[in-house]
C-alpha positions in Angstrom: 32.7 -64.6 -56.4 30.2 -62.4 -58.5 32.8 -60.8 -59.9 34.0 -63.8 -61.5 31.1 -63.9 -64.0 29.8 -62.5 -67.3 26.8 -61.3 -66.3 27.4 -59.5 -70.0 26.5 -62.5 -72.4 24.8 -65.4 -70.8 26.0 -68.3 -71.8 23.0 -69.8 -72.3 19.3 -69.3 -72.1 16.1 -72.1 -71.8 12.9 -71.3 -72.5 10.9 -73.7 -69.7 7.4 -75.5 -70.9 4.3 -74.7 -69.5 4.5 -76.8 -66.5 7.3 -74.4 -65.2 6.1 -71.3 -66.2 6.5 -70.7 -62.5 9.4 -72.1 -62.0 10.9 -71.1 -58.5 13.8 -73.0 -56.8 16.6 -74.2 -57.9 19.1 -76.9 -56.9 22.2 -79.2 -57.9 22.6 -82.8 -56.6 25.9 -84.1 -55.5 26.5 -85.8 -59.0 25.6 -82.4 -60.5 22.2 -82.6 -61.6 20.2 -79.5 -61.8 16.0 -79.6 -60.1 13.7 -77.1 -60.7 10.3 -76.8 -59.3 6.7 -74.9 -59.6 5.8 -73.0 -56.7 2.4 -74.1 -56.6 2.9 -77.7 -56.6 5.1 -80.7 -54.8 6.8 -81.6 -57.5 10.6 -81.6 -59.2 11.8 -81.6 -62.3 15.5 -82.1 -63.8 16.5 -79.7 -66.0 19.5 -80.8 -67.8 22.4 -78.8 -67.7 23.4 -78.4 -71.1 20.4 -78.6 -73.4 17.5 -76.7 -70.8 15.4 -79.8 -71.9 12.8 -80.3 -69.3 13.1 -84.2 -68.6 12.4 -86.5 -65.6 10.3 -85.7 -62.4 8.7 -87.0 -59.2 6.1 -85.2 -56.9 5.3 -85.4 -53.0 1.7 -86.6 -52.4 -0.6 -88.4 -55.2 -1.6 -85.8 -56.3 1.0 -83.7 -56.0 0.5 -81.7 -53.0 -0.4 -77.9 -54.0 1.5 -75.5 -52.0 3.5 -72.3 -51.9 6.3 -73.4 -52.5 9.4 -71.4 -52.3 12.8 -73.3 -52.1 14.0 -76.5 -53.0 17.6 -77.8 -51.7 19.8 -80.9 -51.9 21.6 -82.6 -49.3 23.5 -86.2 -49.9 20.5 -88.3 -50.6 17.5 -86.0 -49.0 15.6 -83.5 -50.7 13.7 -80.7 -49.3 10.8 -78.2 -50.4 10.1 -75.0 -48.2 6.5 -73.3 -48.1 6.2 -69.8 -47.2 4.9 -70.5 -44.1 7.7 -72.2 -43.1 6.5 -75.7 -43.8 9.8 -78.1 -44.7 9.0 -81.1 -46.7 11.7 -83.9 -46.6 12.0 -86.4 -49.3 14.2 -89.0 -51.5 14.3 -89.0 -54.9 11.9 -91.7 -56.8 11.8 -92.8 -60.2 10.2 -90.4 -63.2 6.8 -89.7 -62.7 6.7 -91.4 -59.3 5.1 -90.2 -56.4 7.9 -90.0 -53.1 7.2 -90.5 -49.2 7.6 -87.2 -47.5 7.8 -85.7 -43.7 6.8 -81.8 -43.0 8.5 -80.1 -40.3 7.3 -76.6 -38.9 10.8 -74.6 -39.2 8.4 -72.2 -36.5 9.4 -69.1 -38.6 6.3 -68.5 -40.2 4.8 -65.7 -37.8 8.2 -64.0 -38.4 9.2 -64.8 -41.8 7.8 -65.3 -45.2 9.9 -67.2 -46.5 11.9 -67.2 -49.9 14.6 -69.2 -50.7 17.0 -72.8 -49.6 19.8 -73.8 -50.0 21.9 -76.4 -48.1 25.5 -75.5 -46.5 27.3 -78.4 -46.3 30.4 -76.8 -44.0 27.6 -76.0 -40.9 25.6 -79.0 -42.0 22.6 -76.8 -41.9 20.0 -75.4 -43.9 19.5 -71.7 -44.4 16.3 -70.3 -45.1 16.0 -66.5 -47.0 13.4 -64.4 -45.6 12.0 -62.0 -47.9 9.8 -59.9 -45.9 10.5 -60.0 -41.6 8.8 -59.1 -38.7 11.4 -60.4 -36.4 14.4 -60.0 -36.1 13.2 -56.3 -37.3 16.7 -54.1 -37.2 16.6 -52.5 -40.9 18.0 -56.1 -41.7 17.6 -58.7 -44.5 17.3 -62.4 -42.6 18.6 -65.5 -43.2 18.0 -68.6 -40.4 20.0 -71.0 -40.2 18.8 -74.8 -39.6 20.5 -78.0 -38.4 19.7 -81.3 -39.9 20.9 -82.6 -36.9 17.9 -82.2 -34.8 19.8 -82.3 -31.4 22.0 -79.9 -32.6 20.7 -76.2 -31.3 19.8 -73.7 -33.9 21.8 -70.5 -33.7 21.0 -67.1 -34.4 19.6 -65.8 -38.1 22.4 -64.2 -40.1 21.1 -60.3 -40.0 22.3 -58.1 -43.4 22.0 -54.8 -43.0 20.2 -53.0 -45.7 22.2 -50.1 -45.1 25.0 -51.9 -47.0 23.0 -52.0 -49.8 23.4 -48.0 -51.1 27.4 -48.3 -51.4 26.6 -51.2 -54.2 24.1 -48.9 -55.9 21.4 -51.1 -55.0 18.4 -49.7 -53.0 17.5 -50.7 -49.6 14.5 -52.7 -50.1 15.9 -55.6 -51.6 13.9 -58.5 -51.1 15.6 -61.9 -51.4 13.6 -64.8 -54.0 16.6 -67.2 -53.5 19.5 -68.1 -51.7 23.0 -70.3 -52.8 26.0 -71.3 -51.0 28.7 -70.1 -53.6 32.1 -72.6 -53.9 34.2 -69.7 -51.6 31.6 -70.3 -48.9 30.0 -67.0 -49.0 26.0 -66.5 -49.6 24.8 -65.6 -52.8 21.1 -63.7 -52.9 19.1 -62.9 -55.4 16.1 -60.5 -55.3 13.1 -60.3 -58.1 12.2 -56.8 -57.2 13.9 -55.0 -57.3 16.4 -57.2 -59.8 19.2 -57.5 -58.4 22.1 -60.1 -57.0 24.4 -59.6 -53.9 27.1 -61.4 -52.0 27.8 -61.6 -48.6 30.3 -63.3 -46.4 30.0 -65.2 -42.8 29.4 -62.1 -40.6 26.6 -60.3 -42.5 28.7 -58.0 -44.6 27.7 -57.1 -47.9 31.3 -57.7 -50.7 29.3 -57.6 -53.7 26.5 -56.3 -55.5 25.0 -56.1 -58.8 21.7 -55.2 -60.9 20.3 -57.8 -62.8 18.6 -56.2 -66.6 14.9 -56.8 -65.9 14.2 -57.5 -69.4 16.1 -60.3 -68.8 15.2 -61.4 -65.8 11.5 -60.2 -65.1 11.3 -62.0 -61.9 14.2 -63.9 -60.3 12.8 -66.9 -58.1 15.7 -69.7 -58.6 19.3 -69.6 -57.9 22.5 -72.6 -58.0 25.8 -72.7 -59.1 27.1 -76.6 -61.0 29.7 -78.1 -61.2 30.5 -76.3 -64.6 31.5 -73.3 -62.7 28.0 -71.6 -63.8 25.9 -69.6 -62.2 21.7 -70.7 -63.1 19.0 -68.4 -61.9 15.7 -69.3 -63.0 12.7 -66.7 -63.8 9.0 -67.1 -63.4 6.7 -66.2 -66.5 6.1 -62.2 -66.2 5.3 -61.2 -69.8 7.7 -64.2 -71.0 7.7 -67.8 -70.7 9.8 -69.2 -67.3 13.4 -69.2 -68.7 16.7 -70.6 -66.8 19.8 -68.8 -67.9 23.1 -69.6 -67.2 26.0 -67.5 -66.5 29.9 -68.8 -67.2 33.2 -67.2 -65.6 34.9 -64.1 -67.2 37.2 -65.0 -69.9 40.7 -65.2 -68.8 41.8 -62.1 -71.2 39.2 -60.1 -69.5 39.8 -60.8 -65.8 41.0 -57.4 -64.0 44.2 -58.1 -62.5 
């Protein structure tokens, strides 16, 4: 799947206003809409697709409830917000500037994982939740759990990746993952803000693709989602530049390898 874009020449790059200069998740609704939000505060913004204009949003708690947040994900109608800690905050989307009911579930991951990065897989009906640094599982691995929505349903074991992997993509072993997408294929996308880089990884844990991202264009990676349009968004926190969301489209035809 990485391999199918021109990480070259992005295809397009917004500057984000002040209120997301630290601009961390990122996630697509079903009808293709693209949310962004801060990681200090409850609240999400829509970021339109084609223009980066900065447009509608609605927060969690009046006011908005201040937090470390680090993940946002979208699943039918629900929306979710992930802390650090490991603190999942469910919600529904409300008009712009409105403030929306929310529920906060202890993932009980926190002790074990701070957390960075959600996404929703829609094939396990579960949630999976990045881990950038571990205590447990501790195996040399990067983690990934992997949460239900069902609630009666049990939770199976994280997804371990072993950094050991890593090396044979020229990529150093202390990747830290920032975000976490579900790619089209069905693999796992993962970015990391330092050191800059992006990997792939299939069902069993196994590492098929790996790239660096250029730090001057991507200071510090935090956001990750791939639209409808067949493009790739990762989203940057201010680090010597304003938060920016760039967007990455396929290879050209002519210049697909056979």
């Amino acid at each position: 799947m990485l391999n199918l874009f021109d990480f070259g020449t992005p295809a397009a790059t917004f500057e984000m206003p002040g209120r997301l200069d630290e601009i961390s998740g990122l996630a697509i609704t079903a009808d293709g809409r693209l949310f962004g939000h801060n990681d200090e505060r409850g609240t999400v913004h829509e970021i339109d697709r084609t223009s980066g204009e900065v447009g509608k949003r609605f927060s969690i708690g009046d006011p908005p409830l201040q937090a470390d947040f680090e993940g946002l994900a979208v699943a039918g109608e629900r929306f979710f917000l992930v802390t650090s800690a490991g603190l999942l905050h469910e919600f529904r989307e409300v008009g712009d500037r409105g403030t929306s009911p929310h529920r906060v579930t202890d993932l009980g991951i926190g002790g074990a994982c701070e957390v960075e990065g959600l996404d929703y897989d829609a094939r396990s009906g579960a949630l999976l939740v990045a881990c950038k640094v571990t205590s447990s599982p501790d195996r040399g691995s990067l983690v990934v759990h992997r949460v239900p929505l069902d609630p009666e349903r049990p939770r199976p074991a994280p997804l371990e990746i072993s950094r050991a992997q890593l090396p044979a993509f020229d990529l150093p072993t202390d990747f830290q993952p920032s975000s976490i997408a579900v790619s089209p294929a069905g693999t796992l996308l993962l970015a990391s803000a330092a050191p800059e880089a992006l990997i792939e990884v299939n069902d069993a844990g196994r590492v098929i693709a790996g790239i660096d991202l250029p730090d001057r264009r991507h200071p510090q990676t935090e956001g990750l989602a791939i639209g409808p349009d067949g493009r790739l968004y990762l989203s940057d926190e201010q680090n010597g530049q304003p938060g920016q969301v760039t967007a990455y489209g396929p290879i050209p035809v002519d210049r697909v390898t056979p």
